[in-house]
VEXRO-17610 format. One record per residue: x, y, z of N, C-alpha, C, O, CB in turn; residue in three letters. Coordinates in steps of 0.2 Angstrom, whole numbers, padded with zeros to 4 digits, always signed. Each point is the difference from the previous one (the first is absolute). Glycine has a CB too. Layout:
residues N
XYZXYZXYZXYZXYZAla...
This chain:
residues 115
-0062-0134+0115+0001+0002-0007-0003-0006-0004+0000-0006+0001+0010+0013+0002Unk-0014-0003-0008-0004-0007-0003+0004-0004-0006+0005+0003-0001-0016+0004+0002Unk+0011-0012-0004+0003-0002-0006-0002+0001-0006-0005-0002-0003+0007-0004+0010Unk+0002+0009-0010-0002+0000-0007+0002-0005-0006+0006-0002-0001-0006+0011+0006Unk-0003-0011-0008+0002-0006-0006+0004+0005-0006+0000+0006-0002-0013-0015+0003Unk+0018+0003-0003+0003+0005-0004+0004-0006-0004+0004-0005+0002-0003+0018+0008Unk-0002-0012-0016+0002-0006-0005+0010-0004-0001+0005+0003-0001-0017+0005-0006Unk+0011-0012+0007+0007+0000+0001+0003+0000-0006-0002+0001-0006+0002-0007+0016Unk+0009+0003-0010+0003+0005-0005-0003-0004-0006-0001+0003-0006+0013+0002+0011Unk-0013-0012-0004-0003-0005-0006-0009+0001-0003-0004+0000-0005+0014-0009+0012Unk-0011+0010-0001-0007+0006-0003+0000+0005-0004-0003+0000-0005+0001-0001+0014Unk+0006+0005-0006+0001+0006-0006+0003-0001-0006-0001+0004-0004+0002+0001+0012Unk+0005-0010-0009+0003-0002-0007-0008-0004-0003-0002+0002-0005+0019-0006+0010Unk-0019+0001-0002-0006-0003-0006-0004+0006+0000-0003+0001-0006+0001-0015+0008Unk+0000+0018+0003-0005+0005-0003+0002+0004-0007-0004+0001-0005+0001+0001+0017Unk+0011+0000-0011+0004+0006-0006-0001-0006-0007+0000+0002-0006+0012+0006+0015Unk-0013-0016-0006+0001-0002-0009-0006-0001-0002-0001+0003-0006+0011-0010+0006Unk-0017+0004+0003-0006+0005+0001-0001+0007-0005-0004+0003-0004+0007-0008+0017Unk+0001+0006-0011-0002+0011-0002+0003-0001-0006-0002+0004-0004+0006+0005+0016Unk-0001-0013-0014+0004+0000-0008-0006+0000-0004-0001+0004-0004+0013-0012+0006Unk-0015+0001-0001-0007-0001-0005-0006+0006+0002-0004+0002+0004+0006-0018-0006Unk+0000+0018-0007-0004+0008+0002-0009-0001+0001-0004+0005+0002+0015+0001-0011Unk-0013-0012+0007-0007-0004+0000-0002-0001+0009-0005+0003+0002+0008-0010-0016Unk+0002+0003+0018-0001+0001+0008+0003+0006+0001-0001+0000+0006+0000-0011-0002Unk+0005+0018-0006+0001+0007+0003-0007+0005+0000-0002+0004+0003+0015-0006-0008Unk-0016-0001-0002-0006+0003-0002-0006+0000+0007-0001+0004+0003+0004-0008-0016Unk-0005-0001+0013-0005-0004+0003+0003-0002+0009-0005-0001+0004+0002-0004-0017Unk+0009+0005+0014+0001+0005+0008-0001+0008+0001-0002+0003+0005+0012-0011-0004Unk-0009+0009-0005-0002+0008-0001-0007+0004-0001-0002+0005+0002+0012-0006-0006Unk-0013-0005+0002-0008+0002-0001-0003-0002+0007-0005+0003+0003+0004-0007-0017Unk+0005-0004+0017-0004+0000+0007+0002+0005+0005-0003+0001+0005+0002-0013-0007Unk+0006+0015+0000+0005+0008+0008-0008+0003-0004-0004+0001+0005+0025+0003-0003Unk-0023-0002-0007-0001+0007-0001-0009-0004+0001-0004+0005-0001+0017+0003-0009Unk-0017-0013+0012-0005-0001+0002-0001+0000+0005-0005+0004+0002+0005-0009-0008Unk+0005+0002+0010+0001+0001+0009+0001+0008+0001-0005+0003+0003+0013-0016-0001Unk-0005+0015-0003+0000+0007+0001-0007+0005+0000-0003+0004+0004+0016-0006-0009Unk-0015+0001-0001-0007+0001-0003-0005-0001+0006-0003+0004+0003+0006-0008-0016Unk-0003-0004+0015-0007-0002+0004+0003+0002+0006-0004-0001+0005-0001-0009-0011Unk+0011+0013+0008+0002+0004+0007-0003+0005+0001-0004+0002+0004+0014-0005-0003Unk-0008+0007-0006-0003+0009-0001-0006+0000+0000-0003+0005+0001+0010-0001-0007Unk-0012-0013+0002-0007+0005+0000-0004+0000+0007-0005+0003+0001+0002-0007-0015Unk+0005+0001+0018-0004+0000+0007+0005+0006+0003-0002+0002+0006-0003-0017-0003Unk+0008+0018-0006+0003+0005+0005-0003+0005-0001-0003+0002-0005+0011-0006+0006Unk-0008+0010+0006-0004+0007-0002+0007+0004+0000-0002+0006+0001-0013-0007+0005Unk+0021+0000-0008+0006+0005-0001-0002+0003-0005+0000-0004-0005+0008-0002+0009Unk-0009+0011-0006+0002+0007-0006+0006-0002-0004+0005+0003+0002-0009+0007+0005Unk+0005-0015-0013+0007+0001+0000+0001+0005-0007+0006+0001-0002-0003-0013+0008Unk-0010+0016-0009+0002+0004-0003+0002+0006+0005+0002+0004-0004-0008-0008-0007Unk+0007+0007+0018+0002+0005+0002+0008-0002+0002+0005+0003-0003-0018+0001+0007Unk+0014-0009-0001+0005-0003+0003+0005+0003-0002+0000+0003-0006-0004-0012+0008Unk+0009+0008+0004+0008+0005-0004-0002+0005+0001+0006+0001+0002-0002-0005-0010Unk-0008+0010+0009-0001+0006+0000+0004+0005-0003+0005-0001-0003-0009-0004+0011Unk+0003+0013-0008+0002+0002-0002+0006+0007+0001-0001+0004+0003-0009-0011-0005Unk+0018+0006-0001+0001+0005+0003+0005+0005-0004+0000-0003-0005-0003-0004+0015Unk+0006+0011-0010+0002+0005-0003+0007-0001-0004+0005+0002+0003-0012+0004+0006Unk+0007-0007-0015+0006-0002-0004+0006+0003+0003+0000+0006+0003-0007-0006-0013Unk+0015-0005+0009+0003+0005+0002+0007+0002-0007+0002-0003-0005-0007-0002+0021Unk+0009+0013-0014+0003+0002-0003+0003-0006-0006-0001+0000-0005+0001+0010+0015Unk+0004-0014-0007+0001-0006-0005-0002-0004-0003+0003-0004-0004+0002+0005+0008Unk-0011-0001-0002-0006-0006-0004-0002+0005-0008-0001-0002-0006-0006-0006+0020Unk+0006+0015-0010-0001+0006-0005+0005+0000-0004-0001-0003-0006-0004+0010+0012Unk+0011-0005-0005+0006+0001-0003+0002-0006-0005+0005+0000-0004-0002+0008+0014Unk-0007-0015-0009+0003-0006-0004-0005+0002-0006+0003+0001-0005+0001-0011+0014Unk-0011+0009-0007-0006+0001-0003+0003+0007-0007+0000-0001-0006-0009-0003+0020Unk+0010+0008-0013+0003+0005-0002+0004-0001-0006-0002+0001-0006+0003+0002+0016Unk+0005-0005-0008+0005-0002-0003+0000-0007-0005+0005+0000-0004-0002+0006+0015Unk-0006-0010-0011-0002-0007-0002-0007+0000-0003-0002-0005+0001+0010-0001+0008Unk-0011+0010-0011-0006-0002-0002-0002-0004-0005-0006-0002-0001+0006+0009+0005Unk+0006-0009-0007-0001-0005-0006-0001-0004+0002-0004-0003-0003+0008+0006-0005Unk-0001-0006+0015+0000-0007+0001-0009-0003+0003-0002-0006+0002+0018+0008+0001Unk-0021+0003-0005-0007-0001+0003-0002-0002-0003+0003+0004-0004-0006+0001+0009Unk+0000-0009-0009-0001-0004-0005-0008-0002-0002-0004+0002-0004+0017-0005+0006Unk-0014+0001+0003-0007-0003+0001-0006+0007+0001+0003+0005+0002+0003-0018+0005Unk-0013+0012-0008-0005+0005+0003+0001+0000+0008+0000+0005+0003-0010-0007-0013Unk+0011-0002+0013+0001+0000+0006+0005+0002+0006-0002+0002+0006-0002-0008-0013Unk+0012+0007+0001+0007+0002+0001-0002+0005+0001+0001+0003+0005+0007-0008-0010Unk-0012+0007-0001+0003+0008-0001-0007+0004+0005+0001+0006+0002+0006-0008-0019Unk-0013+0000+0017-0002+0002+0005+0001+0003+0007-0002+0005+0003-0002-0009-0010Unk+0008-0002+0009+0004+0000+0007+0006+0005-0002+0001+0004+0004-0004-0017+0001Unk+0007+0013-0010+0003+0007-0001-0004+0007+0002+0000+0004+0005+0006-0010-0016Unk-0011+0007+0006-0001+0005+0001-0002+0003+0006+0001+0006+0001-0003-0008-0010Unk-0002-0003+0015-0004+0002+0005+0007+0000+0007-0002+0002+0005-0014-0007-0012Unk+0021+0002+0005+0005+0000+0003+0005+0007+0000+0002+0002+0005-0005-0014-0008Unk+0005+0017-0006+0001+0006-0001-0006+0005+0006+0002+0004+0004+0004-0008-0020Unk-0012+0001+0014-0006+0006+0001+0000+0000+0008-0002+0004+0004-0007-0008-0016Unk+0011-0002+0014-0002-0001+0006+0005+0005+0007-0001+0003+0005-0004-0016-0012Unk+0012+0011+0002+0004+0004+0004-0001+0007-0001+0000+0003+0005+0007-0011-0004Unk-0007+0011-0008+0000+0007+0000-0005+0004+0002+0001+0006+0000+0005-0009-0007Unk-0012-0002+0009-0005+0006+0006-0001-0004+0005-0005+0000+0002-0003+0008-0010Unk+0013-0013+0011+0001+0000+0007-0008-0006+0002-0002-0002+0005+0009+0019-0005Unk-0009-0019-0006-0007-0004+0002+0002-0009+0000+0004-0001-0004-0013+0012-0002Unk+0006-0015+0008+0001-0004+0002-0002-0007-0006-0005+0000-0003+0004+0008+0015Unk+0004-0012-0013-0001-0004-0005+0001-0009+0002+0004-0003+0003+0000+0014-0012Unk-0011-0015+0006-0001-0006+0003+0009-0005+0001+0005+0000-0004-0021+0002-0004Unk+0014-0005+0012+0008-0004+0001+0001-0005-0005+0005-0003+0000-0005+0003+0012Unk-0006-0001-0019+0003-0006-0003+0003+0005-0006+0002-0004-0005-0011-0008+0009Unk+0008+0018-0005+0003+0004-0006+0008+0000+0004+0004-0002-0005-0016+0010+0000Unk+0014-0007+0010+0006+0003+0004+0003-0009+0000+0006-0001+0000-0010+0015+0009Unk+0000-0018-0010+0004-0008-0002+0003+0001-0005+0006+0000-0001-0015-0008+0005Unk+0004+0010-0009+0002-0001-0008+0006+0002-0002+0004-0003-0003-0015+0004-0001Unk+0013+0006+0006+0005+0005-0002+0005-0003+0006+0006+0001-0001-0012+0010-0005Unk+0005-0014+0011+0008-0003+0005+0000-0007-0003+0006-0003+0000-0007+0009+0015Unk-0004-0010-0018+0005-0005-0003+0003+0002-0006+0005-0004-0002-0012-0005+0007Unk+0006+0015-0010+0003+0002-0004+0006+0001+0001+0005-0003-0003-0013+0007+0000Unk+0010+0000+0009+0006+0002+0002+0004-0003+0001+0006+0001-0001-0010+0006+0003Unk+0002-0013+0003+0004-0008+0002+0003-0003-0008+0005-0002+0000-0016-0002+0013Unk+0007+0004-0018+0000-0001-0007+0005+0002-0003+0004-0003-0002-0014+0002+0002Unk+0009+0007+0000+0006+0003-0001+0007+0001+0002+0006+0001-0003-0015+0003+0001Unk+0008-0003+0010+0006-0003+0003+0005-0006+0000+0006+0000+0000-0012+0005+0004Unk+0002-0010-0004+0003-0005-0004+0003-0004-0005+0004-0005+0000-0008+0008+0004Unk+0000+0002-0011+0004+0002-0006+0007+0001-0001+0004-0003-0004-0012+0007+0002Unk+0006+0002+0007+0008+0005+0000+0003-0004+0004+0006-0001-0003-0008+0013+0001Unk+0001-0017+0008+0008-0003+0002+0001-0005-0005+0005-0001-0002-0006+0002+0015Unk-0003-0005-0015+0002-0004-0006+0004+0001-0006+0004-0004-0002-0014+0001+0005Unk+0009+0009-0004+0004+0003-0008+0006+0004+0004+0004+0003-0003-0015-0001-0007Unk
């Protein structure tokens, strides 16, 4: 078994005070989202197919349905529709629309234990 590094608890108290000044939160987040960048461009992964596709189900419909106001964005509300469309003829719809409407529903769930 190999070793992994892994920061200790004093490590991590100075990274979170770190994370406070929103000027180094900025600028850690610009270097994740560089590094990640120059990972993907030598890669030959598809990540617009990834996730793939598969067939809405009764409750993702039935939230979609039911909550439509909560879509808010061009985005939301596209992944509504092709989500309603998708179940009611049985055709298959990309996995980052079936994201959008299950973190809705997680969102929503939430709410209601809260209140």
């Amino acid at each position: 078994m190999s070793y992994k590094w892994r920061p200790s608890k004093t490590q991590r108290r100075e990274f979170a005070i770190r994370m406070q000044d929103q000027v180094e939160k900025e600028a850690y987040n610009q270097r994740q989202k560089e590094k990640a960048d120059k990972r993907r461009s030598g890669s030959r992964f598809d990540y617009k197919s990834a996730g793939g596709n598969y067939i809405p189900t009764k409750a993702q419909h039935d939230f979609c349905f039911s909550h439509s106001d909560m879509f808010e964005t061009i985005d939301e509300q596209a992944a509504r529709n092709d989500i309603l469309f998708g179940y009611s003829n049985r055709e298959k719809c990309h996995h980052d629309q079936i994201h959008i409407v299950n973190e809705k529903i997680r969102r929503f769930e939430s709410q209601k234990l809260v209140v």
